[in-house]
C-alpha positions in Angstrom: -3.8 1.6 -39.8 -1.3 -0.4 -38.1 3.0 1.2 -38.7 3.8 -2.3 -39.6 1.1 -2.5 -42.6 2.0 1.4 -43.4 5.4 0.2 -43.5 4.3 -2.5 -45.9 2.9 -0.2 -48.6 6.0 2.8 -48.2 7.8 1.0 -51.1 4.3 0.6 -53.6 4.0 4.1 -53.1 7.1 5.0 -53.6 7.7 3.0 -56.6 5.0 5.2 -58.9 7.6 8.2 -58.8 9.5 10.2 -61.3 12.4 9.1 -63.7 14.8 11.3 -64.2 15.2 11.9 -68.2 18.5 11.1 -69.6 21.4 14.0 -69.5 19.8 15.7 -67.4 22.3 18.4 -66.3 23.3 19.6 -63.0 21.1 21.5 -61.2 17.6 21.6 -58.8 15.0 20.6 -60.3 10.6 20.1 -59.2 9.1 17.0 -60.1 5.2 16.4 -60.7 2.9 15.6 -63.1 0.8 18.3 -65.4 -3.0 18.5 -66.0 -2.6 16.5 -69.2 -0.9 13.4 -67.1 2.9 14.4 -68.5 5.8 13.8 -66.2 7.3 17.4 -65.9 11.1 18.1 -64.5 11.5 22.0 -64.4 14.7 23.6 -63.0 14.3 25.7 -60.6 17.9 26.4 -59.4 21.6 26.1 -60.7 23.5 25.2 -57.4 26.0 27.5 -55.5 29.6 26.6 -54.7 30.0 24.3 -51.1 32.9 25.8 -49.6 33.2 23.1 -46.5 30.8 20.2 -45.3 30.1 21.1 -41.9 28.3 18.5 -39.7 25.3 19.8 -37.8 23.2 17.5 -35.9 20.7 19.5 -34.5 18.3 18.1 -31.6 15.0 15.5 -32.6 12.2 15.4 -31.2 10.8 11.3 -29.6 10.0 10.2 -33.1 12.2 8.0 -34.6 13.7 7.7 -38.2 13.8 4.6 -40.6 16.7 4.5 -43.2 17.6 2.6 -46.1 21.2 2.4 -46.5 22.9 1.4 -50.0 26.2 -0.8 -47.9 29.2 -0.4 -49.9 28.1 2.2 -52.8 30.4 4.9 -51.8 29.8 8.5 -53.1 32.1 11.5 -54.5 32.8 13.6 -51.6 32.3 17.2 -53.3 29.4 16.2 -55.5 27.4 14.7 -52.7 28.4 18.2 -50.7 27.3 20.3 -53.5 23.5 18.3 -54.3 22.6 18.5 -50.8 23.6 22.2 -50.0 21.9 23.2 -53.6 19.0 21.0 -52.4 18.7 22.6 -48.9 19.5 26.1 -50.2 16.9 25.9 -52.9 13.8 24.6 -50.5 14.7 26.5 -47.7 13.2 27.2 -44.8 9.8 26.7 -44.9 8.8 25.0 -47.9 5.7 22.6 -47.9 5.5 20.1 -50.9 2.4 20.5 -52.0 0.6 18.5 -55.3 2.7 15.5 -55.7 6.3 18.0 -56.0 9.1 16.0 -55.5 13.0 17.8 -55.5 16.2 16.5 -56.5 19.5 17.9 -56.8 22.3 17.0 -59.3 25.8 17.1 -59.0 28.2 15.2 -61.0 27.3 11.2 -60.4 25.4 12.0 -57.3 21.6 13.2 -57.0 19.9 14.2 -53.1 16.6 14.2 -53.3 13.3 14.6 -50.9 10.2 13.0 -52.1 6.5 12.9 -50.7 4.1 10.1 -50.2 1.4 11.2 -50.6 -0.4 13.7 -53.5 -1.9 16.6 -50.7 1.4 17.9 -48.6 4.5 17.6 -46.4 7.0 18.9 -45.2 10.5 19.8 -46.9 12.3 22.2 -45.2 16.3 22.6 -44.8 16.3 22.0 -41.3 14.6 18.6 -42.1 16.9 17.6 -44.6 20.1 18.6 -42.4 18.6 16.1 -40.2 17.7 13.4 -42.3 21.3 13.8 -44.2 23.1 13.5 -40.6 20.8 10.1 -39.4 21.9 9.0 -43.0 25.6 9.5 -42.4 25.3 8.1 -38.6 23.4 4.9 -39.9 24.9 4.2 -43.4 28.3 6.0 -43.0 30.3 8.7 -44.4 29.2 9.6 -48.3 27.3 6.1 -48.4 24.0 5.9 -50.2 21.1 6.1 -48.2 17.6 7.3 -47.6 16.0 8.7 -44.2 12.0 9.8 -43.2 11.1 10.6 -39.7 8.2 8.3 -38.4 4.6 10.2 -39.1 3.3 12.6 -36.6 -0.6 12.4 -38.1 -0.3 15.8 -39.1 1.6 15.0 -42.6 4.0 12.5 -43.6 7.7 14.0 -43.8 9.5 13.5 -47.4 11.1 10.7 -47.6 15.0 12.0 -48.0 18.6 10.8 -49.4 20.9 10.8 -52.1 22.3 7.8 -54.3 24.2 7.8 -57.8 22.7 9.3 -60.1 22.9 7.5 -64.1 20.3 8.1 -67.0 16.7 7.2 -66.1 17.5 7.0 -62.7 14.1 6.4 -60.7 15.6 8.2 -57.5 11.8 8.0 -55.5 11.0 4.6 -56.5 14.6 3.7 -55.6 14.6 5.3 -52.4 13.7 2.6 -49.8 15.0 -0.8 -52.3 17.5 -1.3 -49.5 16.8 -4.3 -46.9 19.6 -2.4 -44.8 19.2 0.2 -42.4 22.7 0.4 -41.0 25.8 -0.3 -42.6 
């Protein structure tokens, strides 16, 4: 299949993704859908303090990166520290998405999130995310809105990752890639 009609279809697929249900609290929570076909949200972590935001762009390999970058829809500085770190803290190191399990993080007004394309795997570690959060912030700018994915290697198509305000039913996959922009 050709990038350009892959590229096409990203934002169909994305579109059938998760809502998040009103006042919902802050926290890290899994996404997916049960054996019955019910939307489930289950927290899996409470967050831990962010002392500092330390910038660590670490080296990428010759694949490139698409973003989608929310121009103008600035974010609050701590609350956008505090959902990544809890989001990166609570996948870890090696975690691979498997069954349709998307993550988001809440702080405040602000989710980060990393959601899959597909229903059979990908990969969701924190080193990814670091690295999807710092093309982000070198595309879009500093605590502006955005989404990153890394270009398929054929192995498995990387989350697609970002963060964005969060309000009540906020539909943070299907969301992900609206943007037309990919620098600011």
């Amino acid at each position: 299949m050709r990038a350009s009609t892959l590229l096409l279809l990203l934002p169909a697929t994305l579109a059938a993704s998760y809502v998040i249900p009103n006042d919902t609290k802050d926290g890290v929570y899994a996404t997916y859908t049960d054996d019955s076909g019910n939307e489930v949200h289950e927290l899996i972590g409470k967050g831990v303090e962010v002392q500092s935001a330390e910038s660590t762009i670490e080296a990428r390999d010759n694949r490139t990166w698409q973003t989608w970058c929310g121009c103008g829809i600035g974010l609050d500085h701590g609350n956008t520290d505090a959902a990544v770190q809890d989001l990166k803290n609570q996948i870890g190191p090696n975690q691979i998405n498997q069954n349709n399990v998307n993550y988001y993080s809440i702080r405040g007004n602000v989710v980060a999130f990393s959601c899959i394309q597909e229903a059979w795997f990908t990969t969701s570690e924190a080193s990814y995310l670091t690295n999807a959060f710092a093309e982000i912030t070198s595309r879009c700018g500093w605590y502006i809105a955005g989404t990153a994915q890394l270009s398929p290697d054929g192995a498995a198509d990387p989350s697609v990752v970002g963060y964005m305000q969060y309000s009540n039913g906020l539909n943070f996959c299907g969301n992900a890639a609206s943007s037309n922009r990919a620098s600011c």
